[in-house]
Wavefront OBJ file of the C-alpha trace (Angstrom):
o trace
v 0.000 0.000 0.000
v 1.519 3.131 -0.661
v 1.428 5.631 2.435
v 1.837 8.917 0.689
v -1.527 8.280 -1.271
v -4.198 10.372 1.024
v -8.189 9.964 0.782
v -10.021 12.692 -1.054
v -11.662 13.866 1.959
v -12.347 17.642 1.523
v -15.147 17.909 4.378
v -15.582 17.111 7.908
v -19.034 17.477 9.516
v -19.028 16.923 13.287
v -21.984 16.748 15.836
v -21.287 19.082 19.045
v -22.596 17.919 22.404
v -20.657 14.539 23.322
v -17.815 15.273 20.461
v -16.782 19.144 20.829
v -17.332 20.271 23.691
v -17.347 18.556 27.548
v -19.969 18.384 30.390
v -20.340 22.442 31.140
v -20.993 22.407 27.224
v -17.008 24.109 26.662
v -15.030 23.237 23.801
v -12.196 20.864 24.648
v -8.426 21.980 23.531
v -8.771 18.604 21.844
v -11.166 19.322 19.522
v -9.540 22.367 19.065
v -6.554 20.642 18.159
v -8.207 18.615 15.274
v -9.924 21.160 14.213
v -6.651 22.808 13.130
v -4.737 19.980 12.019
v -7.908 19.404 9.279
v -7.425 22.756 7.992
v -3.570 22.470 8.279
v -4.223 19.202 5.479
v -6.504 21.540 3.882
v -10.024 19.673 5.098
v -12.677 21.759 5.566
v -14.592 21.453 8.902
v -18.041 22.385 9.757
v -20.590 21.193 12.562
v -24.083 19.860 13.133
v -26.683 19.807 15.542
v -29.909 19.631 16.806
v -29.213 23.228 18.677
v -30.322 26.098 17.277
v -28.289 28.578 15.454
v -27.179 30.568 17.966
v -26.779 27.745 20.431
v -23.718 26.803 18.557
v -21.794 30.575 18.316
v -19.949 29.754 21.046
v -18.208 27.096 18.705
v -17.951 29.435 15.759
v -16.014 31.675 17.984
v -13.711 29.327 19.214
v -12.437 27.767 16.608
v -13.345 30.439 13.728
v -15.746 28.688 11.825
v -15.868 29.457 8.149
v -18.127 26.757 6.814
v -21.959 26.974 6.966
v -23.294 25.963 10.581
v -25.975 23.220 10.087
v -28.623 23.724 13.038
v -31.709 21.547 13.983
v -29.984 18.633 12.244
v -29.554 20.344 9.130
v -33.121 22.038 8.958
v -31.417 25.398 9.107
v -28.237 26.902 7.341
v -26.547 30.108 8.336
v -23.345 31.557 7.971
v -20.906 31.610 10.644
v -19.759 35.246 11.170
v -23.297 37.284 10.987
v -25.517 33.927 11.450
v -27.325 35.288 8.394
v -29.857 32.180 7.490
v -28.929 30.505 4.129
v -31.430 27.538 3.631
v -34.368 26.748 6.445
v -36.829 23.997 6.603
v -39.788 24.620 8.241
v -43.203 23.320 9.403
v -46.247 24.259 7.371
v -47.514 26.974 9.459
v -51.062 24.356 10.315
v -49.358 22.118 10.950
v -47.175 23.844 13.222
v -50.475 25.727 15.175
v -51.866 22.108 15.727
v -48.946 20.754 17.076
v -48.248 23.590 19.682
v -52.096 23.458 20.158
v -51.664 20.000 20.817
v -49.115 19.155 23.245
v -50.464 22.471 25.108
v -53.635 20.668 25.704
v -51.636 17.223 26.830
v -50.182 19.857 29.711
v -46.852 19.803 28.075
v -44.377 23.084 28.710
v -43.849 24.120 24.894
v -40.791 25.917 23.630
v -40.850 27.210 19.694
v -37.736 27.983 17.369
v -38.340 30.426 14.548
v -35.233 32.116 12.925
v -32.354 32.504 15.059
v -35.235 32.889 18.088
v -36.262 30.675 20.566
v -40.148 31.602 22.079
v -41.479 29.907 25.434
v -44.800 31.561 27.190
v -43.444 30.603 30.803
v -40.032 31.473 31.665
v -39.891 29.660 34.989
v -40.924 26.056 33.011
v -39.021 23.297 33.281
v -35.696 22.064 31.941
v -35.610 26.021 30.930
v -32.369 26.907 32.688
v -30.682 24.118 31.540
v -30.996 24.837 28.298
v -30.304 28.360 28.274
v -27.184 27.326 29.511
v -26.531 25.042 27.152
v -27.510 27.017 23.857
v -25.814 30.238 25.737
v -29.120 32.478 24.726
v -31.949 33.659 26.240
v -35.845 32.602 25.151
v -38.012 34.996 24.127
v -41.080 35.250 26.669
v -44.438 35.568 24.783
v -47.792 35.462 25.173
v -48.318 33.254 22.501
v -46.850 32.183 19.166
v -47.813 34.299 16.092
v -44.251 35.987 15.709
v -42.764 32.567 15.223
v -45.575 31.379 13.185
v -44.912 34.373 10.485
v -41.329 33.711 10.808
v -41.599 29.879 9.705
v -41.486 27.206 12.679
v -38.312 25.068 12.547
v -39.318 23.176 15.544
v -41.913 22.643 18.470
v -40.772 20.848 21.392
v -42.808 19.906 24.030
v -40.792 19.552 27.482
v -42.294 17.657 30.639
v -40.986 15.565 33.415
v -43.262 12.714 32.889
v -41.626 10.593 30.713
v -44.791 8.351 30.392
v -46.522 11.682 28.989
v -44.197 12.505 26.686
v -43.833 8.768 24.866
v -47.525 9.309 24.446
v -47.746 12.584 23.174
v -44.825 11.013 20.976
v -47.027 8.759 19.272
v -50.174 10.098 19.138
v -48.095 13.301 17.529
v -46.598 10.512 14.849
v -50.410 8.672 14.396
v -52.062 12.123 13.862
v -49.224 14.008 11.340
v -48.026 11.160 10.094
v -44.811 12.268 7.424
v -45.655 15.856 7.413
v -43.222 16.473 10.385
v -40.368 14.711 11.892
v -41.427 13.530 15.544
v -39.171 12.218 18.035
v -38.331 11.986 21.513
v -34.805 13.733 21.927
v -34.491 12.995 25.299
v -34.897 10.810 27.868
v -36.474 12.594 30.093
v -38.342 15.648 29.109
v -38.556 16.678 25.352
v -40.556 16.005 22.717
v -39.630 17.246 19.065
v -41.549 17.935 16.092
v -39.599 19.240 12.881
v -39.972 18.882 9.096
v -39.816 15.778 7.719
v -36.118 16.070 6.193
v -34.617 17.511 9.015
v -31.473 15.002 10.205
v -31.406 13.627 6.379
v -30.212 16.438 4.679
v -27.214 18.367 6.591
v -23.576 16.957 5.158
v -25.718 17.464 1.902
v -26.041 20.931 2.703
v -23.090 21.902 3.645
v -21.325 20.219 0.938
v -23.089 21.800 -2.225
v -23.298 25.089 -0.258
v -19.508 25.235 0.047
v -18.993 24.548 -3.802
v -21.557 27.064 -4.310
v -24.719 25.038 -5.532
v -27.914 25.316 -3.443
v -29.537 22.207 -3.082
v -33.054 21.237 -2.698
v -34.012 19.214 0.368
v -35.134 16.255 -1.691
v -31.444 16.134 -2.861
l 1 2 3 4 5 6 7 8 9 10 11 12 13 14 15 16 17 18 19 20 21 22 23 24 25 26 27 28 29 30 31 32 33 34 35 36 37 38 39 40 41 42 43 44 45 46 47 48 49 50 51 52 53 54 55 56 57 58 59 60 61 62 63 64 65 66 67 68 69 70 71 72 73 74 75 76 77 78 79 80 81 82 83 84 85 86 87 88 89 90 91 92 93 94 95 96 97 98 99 100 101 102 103 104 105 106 107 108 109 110 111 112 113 114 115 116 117 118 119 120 121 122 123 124 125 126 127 128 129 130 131 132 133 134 135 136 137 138 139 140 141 142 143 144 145 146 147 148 149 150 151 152 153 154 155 156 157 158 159 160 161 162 163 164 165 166 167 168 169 170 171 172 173 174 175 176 177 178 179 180 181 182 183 184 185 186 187 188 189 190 191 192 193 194 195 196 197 198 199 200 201 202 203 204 205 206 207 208 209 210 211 212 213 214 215 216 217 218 219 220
């Protein structure tokens, strides 16, 4: 075998929580490490998650992102430096007022992400610390939901302690929209997400044809 051949790899997408960054959510000097040796072999490297935009800034800044940052999975493109949006999937705006209707009426804490913007009506519910600390943003407190809804819905999430309440919202969610939306339980505990249909299919595709300057279309 002959070592001085190297792969064709031009592109590294990485997920963030359990590869970038630690337990307080902070970038390790390891990844840091490997992020620079890519570029030093000239591979572009760019990240994925199912944060929001601005939940992953803190990794832009710390390692100087230039590539497109893939948030919700891929469901939403924007640019690193201004965080300017470049492709976003979102719900169809009924379907997107039933589901919030929804897992309101199942008693269910529900947080919206529109934009760069995340909306919640009660800023003492649950889990909501956690996750500010986490995405390093602040919600939006509302009274309700039509800013998001005009904005385009990337996703609903429903957040309750009661894990037997969320696995059914889960699938009465799933029976009831069927493939309009992408429903899952993201964690163990306390969310339930709803997001459009392609979301988690389509990011390294993304990324890929937006760095060589080609916009795709998500059923490439």
């Amino acid at each position: 075998m002959d070592h001085d051949l190297k792969p064709n790899i031009r592109l590294l997408l990485a997920d963030v929580d359990g590869t970038l960054v630690d337990s307080k959510k902070r970038i390790t000097e390891r990844a840091c490490r490997a992020i620079g040796a890519l570029r030093e072999a000239g591979i572009e490297f760019a990240v994925t998650s199912g944060r929001p935009p601005r939940g992953m800034k803190m990794i832009a800044d710390a390692v100087d992102l230039t590539a497109p940052i893939a948030a919700f999975n891929g469901g939403t493109l924007v640019r690193p430096g201004d965080f300017g949006v470049l492709e976003s999937l979102t719900l169809e705006r009924s379907i997107a007022e039933r589901v919030i209707a929804r897992l309101e009426k199942e008693g269910l804490d529900v947080w919206v992400y529109a934009g760069l913007d995340w909306y919640l009506r009660d800023p003492d519910a649950p889990h909501r610390a956690q996750e500010e600390r986490t995405v390093q943003f602040a919600p939006t407190v509302v009274t309700d939901f039509q800013a998001a809804l005009q904005q385009g819905v990337a996703k609903v999430v429903g957040v309750s302690d009661d894990l037997d309440l969320a696995r059914r919202v889960e699938k009465s969610v799933q029976e009831e929209f069927g493939e309009t939306m992408c429903c899952k339980q993201s964690n163990p505990v306390r969310q339930h997400d709803s997001a459009h249909p392609f979301e988690g299919e389509v990011a390294a595709a993304q990324v890929a044809t937006l760095l060589s300057g080609r916009h795709p279309s998500p059923s490439e």
